[in-house]
C-alpha positions in Angstrom: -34.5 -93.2 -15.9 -35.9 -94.5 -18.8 -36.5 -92.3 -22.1 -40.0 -91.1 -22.7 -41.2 -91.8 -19.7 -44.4 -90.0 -18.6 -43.6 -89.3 -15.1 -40.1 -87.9 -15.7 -39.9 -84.4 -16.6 -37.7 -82.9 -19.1 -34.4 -81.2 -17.8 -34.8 -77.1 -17.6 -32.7 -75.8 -20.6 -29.8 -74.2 -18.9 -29.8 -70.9 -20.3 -33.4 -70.7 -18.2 -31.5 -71.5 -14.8 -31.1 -68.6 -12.5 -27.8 -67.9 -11.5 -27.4 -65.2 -8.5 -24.4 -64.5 -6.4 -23.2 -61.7 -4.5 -19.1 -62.5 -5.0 -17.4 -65.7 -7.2 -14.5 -66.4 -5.1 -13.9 -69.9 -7.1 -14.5 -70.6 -11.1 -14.5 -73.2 -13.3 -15.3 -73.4 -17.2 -15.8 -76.4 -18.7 -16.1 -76.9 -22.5 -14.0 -78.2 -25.7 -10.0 -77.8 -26.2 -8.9 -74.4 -27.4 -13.1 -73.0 -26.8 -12.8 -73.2 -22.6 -9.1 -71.6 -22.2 -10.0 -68.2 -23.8 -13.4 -68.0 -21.6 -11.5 -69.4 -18.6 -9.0 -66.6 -19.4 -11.6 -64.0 -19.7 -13.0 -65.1 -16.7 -9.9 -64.7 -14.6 -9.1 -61.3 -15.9 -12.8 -60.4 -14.7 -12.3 -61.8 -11.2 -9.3 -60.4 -10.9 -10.7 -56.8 -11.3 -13.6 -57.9 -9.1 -11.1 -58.5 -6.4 -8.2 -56.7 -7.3 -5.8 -58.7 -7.3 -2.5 -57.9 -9.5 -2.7 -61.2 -11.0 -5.0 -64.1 -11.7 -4.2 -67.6 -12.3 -6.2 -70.4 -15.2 -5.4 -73.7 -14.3 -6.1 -76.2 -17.2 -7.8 -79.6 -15.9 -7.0 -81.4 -19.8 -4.0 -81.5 -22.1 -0.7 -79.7 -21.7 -0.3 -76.1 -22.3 1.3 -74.9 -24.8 5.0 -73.6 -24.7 5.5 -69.7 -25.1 4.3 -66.8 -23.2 5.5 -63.6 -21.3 4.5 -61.3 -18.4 4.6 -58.8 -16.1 5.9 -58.4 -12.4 2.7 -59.4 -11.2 2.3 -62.7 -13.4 6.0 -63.7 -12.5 5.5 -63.1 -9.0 2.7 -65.5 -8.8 4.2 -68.3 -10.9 6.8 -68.1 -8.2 4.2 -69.2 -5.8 3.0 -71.4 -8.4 6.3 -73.3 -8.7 6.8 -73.5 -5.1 3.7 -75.8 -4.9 5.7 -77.9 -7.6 3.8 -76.5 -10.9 5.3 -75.3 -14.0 3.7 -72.0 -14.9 3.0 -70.4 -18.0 2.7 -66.5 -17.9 0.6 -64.8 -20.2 0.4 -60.6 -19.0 -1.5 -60.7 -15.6 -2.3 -64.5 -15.9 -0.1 -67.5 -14.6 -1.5 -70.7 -16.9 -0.9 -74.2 -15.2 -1.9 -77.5 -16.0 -3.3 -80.0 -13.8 -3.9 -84.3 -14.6 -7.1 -85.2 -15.0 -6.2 -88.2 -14.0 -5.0 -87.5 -10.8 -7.1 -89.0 -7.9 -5.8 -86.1 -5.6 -7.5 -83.7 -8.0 -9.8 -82.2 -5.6 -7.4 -81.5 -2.7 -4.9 -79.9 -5.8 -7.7 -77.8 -6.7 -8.5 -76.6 -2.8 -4.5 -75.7 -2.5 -5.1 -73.9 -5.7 -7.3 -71.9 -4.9 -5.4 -70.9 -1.2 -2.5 -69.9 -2.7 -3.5 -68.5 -6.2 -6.6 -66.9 -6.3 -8.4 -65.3 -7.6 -8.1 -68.8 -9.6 -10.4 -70.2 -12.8 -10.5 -73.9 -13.8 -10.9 -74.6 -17.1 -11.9 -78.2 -17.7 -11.6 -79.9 -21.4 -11.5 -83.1 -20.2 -14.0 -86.1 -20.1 -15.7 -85.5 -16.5 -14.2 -87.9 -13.6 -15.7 -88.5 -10.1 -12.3 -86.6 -9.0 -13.3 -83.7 -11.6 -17.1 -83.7 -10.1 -15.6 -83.1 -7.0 -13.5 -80.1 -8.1 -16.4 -78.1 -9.8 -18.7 -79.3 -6.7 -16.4 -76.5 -4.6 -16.9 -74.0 -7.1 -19.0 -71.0 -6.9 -19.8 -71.0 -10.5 -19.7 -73.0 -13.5 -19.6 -72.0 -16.9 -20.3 -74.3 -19.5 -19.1 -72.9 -23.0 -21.9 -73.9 -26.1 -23.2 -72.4 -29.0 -26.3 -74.6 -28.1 -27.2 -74.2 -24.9 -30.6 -75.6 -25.0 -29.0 -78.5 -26.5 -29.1 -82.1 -24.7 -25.5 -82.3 -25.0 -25.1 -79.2 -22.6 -27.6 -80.6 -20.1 -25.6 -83.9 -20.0 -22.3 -82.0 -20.0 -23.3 -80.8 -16.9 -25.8 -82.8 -15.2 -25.8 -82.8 -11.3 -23.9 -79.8 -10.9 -25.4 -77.0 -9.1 -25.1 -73.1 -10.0 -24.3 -73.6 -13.9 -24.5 -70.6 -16.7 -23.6 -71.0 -20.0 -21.9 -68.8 -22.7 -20.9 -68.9 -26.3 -18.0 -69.7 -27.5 -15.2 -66.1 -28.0 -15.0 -65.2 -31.4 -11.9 -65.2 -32.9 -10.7 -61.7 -33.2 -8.9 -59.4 -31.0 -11.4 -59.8 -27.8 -10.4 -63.2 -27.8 -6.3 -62.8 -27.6 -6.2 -60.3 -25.4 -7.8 -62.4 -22.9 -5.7 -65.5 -23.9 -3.0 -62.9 -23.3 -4.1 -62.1 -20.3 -4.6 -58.3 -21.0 -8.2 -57.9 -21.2 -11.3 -59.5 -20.5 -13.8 -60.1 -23.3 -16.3 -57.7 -23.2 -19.2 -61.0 -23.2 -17.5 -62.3 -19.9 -17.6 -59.3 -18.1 -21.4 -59.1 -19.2 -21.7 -62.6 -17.9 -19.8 -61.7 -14.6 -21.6 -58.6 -13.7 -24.9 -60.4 -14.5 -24.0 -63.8 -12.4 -22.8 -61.4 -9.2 -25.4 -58.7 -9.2 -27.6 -58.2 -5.6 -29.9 -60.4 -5.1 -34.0 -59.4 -4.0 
């Protein structure tokens, strides 16, 4: 599609597309290193409230996680499960943090067993999108693209083709912010976000 082009209508900014849906069983944030985790984190703790669960797990599609962490009961209990799918948790309080190779071609299917034995579960994706990546957030019922521009051609491109997309601003740094990367609380923004994206629809 060439630039300029008369007949070829500009993209819909995304913050203008409706998102609507009655439950988010399956997540996925995708943005910059160290600006997706915390949303993605946020976002878990949310979904896990939604659907009480004791736990939730983040599951980084990008670089490895960092060393460190600690958690309760609940978080250690599902990093069990975790590791018996070959994984090497991370617990943070009620979150279980594991990393997954972009460059893996069995991305997709890793994603799907994910999702079975983990859930509630939240992808967040830093890396350069793949076909295999596509494919993931394709399953999901709802992407989150983190900007502080979403109007921006760079967060139409970012992600172009998929459906169901809202976008959100980068956390703040501040105590909202660690507490979900902690895996205590969600941000008060992503709980916005999630009671806005599930409410009834008409």
């Amino acid at each position: 599609m060439g630039r300029g082009s008369a007949s070829s209508p500009a993209p819909a900014p995304l913050a203008a597309v409706p998102v609507a849906i009655r439950v988010v069983t399956g997540a996925a944030v995708v943005g910059r290193p160290r600006e997706a985790e915390p949303v993605a984190a946020a976002l878990a703790l949310a979904l896990r409230r939604e659907t009480r669960a004791k736990a939730a797990t983040v599951a980084v599609i990008g670089p490895p996680l960092p060393d460190g962490g600690g958690g309760g009961g609940a978080g250690r209990r599902l990093a069990v499960q975790l590791e018996a799918e070959g994984l090497e948790p991370r617990v943070r309080g009620r979150l279980a943090w594991v990393r997954l190779d972009p460059a893996d071609p069995e991305l997709p299917a890793l994603t799907w067993q994910l999702a079975l034995v983990a859930a509630p579960v939240v992808f967040a994706v830093t890396a350069p999108r793949t076909a295999a990546i596509d494919a993931a957030l394709a399953d999901q019922d709802l992407v989150v693209l983190v900007t502080p521009d979403p109007d921006g051609p760079l967060a139409v491109a970012a992600t172009a083709g998929l459906p169901r997309v809202t976008t959100t601003a980068p956390l703040a740094r501040g105590l909202a912010r660690e507490l979900s990367r902690a895996g205590v609380r969600t941000a008060p923004a992503i709980r916005r976000l999630i009671e806005a994206t599930t409410r009834s629809e008409p």
